[in-house]
N, C-alpha and C positions, 0 to 999 in steps of 0.2 A: 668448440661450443662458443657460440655470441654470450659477449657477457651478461649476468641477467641482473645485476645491481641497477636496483629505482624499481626493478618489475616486481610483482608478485608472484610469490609461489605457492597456491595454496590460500590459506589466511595469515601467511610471513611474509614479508614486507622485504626483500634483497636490499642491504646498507652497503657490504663492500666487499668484497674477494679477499679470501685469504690463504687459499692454496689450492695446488692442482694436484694431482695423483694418478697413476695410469689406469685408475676406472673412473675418478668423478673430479669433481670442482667441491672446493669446499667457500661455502660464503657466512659472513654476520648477515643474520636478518634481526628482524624486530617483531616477536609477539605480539599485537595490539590489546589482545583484550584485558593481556596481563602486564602489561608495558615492562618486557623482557628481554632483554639479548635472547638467540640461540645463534649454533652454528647449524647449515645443512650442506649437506652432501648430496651433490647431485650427481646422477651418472652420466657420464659422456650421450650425449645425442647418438652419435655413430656407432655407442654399442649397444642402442635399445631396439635394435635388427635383430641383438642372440636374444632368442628367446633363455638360454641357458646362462649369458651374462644376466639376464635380468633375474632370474631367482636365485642366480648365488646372491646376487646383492640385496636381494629382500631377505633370502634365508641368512645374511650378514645382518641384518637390521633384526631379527628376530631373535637370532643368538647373542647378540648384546644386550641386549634388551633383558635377558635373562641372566645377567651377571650383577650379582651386586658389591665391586670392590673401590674403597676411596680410590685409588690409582685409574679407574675406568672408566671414563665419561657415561652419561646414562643415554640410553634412547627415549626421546622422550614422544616421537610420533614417525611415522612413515608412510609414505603415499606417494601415488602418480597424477599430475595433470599437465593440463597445459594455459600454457598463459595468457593465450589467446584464443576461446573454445571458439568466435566464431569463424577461425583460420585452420579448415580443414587440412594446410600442409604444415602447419605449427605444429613442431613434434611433440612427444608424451617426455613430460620430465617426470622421472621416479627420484625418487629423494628420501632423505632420513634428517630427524631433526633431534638435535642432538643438544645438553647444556654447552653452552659457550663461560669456556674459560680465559680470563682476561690474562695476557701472560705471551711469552714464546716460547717457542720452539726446542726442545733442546740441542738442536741443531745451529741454530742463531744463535743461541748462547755461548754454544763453545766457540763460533766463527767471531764474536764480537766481543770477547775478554779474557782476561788473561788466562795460560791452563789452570785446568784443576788442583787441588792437592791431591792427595792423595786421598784422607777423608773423605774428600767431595765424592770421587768417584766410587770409593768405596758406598757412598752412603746413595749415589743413585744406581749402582749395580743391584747393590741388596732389595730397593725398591721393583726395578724390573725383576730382578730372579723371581719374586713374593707374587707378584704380578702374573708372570707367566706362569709360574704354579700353579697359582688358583685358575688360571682361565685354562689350562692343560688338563687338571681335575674337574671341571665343567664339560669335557671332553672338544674344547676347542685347540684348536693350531692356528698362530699368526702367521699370515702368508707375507707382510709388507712389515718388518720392523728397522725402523730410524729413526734416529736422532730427534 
């Protein structure tokens, strides 16, 4: 996917890339009317052919949405367009727009300081375990969990 930071998506505003994933892009944009971070999730260009890729990823934006846990980003909109309506071969971006937390990775954190204690891990296992509880009891299964 071309990158879409500086374009618009919607009424969000693309700031900068912040990761990639084997269904979407995830970027900061910028809310204008509320002058807000979010992050969105865009799906790959190349998978909006499946018509079956594309409502798992909406029926993923719908079931979040429906989770209410401090551990669980909110959904806070979802839609398709494109960024050039009058570029009839300008593909359809679906997307989800999500609170933007300022922060990394838990992944980048373990690669860029010292290990854990023991404590540590002890105290973010307990948060994922609690985590995945409640979203297993909402009757969901995470398909992609890392760091």
């Amino acid at each position: 996917m071309s990158t879409l930071v500086g374009k618009k998506l919607g009424k969000y505003e693309i700031v900068a890339h912040l990761g990639r994933g084997g269904m979407a892009e995830v970027y900061k944009a910028v809310q204008p009317e509320i002058e807000r971070f979010v992050a969105i999730k865009v799906m790959h260009c190349h998978l909006t052919d499946s018509e079956e890729l594309v409502v798992r990823f909406l029926r993923e934006a719908r079931a979040i949405g429906r989770l209410h846990h401090p551990n669980i980003v909110q959904i806070i909109d979802a839609d398709r367009t494109k960024v050039n309506a009058r570029d009839s071969a300008e593909p359809t971006y679906y997307y989800m727009v999500m609170n933007y937390i300022e922060g990394e990775t838990l992944g980048h954190y373990l690669q860029n300081h010292p290990p854990l204690t023991v404590e540590e891990v002890l105290h973010i296992g307990l948060q994922l375990a609690e985590v995945l509880a409640y979203a297993h009891e909402q009757g969901m299964i995470h398909r992609d969990i890392k760091p």
